[in-house]
C-alpha positions as CSV (number, residue, x, y, z in Angstrom):
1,X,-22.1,-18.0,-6.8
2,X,-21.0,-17.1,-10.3
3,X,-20.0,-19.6,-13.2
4,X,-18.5,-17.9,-16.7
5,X,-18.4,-20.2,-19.5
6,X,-14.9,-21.3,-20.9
7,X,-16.6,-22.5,-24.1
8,X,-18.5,-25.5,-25.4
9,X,-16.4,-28.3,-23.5
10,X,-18.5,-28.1,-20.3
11,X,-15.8,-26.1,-18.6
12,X,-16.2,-23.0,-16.0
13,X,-14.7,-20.4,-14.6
14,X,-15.7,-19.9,-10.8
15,X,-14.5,-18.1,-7.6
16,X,-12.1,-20.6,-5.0
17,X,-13.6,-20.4,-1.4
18,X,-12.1,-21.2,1.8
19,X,-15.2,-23.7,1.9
20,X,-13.9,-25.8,-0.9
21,X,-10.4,-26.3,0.6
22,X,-10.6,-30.4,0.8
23,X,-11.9,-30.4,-3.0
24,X,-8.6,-27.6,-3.9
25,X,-6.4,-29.9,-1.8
26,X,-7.8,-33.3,-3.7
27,X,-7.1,-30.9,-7.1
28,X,-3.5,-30.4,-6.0
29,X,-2.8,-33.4,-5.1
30,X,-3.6,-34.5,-8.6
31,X,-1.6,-31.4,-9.8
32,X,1.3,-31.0,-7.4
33,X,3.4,-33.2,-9.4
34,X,3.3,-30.7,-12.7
35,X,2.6,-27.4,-10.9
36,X,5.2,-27.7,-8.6
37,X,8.4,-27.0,-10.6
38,X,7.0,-23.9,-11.7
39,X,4.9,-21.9,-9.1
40,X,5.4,-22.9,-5.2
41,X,1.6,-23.1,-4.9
42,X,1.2,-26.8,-5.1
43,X,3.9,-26.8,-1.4
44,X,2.1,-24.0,-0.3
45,X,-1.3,-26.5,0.1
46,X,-0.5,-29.9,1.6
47,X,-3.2,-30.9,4.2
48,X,-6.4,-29.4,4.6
49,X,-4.9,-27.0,7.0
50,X,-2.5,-25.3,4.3
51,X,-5.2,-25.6,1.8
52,X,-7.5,-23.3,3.7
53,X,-5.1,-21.3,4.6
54,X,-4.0,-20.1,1.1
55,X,-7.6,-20.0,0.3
56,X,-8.0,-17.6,3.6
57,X,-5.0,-15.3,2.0
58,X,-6.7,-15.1,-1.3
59,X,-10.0,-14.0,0.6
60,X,-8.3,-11.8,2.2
61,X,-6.6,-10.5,-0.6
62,X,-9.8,-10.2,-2.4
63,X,-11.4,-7.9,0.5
64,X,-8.8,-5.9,0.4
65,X,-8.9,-5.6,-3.6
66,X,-5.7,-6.4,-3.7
67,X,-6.1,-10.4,-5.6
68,X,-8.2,-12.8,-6.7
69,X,-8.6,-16.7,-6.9
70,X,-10.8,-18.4,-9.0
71,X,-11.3,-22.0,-10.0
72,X,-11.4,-24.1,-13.5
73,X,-14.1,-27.1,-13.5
74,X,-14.1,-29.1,-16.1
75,X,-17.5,-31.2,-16.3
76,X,-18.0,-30.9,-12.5
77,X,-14.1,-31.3,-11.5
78,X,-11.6,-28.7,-10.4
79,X,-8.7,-28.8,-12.7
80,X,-6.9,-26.0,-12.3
81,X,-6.9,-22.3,-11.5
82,X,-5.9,-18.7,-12.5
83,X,-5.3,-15.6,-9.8
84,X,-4.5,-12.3,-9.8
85,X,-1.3,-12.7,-7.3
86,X,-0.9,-8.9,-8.0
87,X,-3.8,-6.3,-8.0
88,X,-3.1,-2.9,-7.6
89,X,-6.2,-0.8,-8.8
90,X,-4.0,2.6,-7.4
91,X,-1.6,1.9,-10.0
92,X,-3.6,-0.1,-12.2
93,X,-0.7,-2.8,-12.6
94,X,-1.7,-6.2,-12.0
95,X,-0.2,-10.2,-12.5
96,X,-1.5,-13.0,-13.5
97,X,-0.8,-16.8,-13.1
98,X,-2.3,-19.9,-13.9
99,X,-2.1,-23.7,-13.1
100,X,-3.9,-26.4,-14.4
101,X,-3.6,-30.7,-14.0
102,X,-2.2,-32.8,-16.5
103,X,-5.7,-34.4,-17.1
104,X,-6.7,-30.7,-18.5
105,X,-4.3,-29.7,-20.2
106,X,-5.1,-29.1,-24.7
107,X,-7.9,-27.7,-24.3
108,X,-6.9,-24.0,-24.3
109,X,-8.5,-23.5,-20.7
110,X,-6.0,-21.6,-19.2
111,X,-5.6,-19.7,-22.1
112,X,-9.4,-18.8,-22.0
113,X,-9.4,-18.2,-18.9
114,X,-6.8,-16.0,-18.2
115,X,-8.4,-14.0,-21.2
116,X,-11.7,-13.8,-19.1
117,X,-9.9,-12.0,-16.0
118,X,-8.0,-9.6,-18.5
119,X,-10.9,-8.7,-19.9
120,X,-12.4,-8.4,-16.8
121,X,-9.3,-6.1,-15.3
122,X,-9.2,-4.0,-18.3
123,X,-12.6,-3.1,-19.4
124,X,-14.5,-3.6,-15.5
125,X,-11.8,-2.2,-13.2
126,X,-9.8,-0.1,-15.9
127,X,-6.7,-1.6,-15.7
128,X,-3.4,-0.5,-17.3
129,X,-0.9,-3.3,-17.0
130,X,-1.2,-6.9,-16.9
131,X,1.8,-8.9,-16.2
132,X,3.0,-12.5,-17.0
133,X,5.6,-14.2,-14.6
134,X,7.1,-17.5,-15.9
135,X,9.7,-19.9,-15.3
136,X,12.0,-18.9,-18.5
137,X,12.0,-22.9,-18.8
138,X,8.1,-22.9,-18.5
139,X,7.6,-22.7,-21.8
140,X,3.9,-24.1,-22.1
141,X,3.5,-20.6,-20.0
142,X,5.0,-18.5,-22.4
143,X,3.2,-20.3,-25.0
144,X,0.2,-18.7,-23.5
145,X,1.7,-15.5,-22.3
146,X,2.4,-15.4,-26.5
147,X,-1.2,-16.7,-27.6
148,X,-2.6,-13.9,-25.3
149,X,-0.7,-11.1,-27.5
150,X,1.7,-10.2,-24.5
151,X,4.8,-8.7,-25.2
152,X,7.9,-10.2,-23.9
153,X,9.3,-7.3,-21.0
154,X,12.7,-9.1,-20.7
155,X,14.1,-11.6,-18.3
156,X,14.8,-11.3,-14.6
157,X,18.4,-13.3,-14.6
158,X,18.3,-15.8,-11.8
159,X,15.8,-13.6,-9.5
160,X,13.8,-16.6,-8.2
161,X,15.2,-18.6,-5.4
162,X,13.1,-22.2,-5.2
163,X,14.3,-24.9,-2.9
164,X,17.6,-24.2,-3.2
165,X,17.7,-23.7,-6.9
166,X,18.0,-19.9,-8.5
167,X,15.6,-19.9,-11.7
168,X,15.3,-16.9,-14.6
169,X,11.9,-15.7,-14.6
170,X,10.2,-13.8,-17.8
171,X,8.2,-10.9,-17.5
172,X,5.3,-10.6,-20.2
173,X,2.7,-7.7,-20.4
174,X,-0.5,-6.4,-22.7
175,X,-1.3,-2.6,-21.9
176,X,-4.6,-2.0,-21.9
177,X,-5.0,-0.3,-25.5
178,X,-3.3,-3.1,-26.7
179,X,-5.8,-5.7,-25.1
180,X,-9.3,-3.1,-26.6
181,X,-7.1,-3.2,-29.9
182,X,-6.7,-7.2,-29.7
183,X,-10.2,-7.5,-28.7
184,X,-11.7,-4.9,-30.8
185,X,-13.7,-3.6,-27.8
């Protein structure tokens, strides 16, 4: 298995296996609580049984190059995560999101990370367009969708339906030649 570096703070980036579905479930369970409100993938894990099956559809998805899953450790302990929910090489359009526990958060993790896997879609797979889809009242998301250089696309007016409550969502991009510009690559 593969481990990136998210700096000097002893924290890693790392593929999420169906085999680590008790520590995911342990992580949400420490998460749920802030994560939930914004992303249904805190419900979506619940017992060990609906952790590995999440985990399954992101294998699954990852076969079929079609998403990706991958963890944040911090000294040893997952914290939180970042995923391609979208990945459409065809088109070369693809979305990100990101969740992390309140024990993890100020660190600039997810922001470092989800720099990692644009990188990573833009200069390994060739990439066009990376999205950003947040809560328009999730605004520690767009804090990073805005310290990532994305562009604010516009806002989807009530277009997200969660437990009985319709939310805004905003969409956020980087093209790919703004990303090489950004990172001088």
């Amino acid at each position: 298995m593969f481990a990136i570096s998210l700096g000097d703070d002893k924290a890693e980036l790392r593929p999420l296996e169906v085999w680590q579905a008790e520590e995911f479930l342990t992580h949400m369970d420490r998460a749920r609580e802030l994560v939930d409100p914004w992303i249904p993938f805190a419900s979506f894990a619940t017992d060990l049984d609906s952790a590995r099956a999440l985990l399954q559809r992101y294998a699954e998805k990852q076969a079929a190059d079609t998403g990706r899953l991958y963890g944040i450790w911090l000294e040893g302990t997952l914290v939180g995560g970042v995923l391609f929910r979208i990945f459409d090489a065809d088109s070369g359009n693809c979305e990100i999101g990101v969740w992390l526990e309140p024990a993890a958060q100020g660190r600039g993790l997810i922001t470092r990370a989800a720099e990692r896997l644009i990188d990573w879609a833009v200069y390994e797979r060739g990439m066009h367009r990376i999205e950003w889809d947040a809560s328009a009242a999730n605004t520690r998301s767009i804090a990073v969708a805005q310290r990532l250089g994305m562009t604010r696309d516009g806002v989807l007016r009530q277009n997200y339906l969660y437990r009985g409550e319709r939310h805004d969502s905003e969409i956020w991009s980087v093209l790919a030649p703004e990303w090489r510009a950004r990172t001088g690559r």
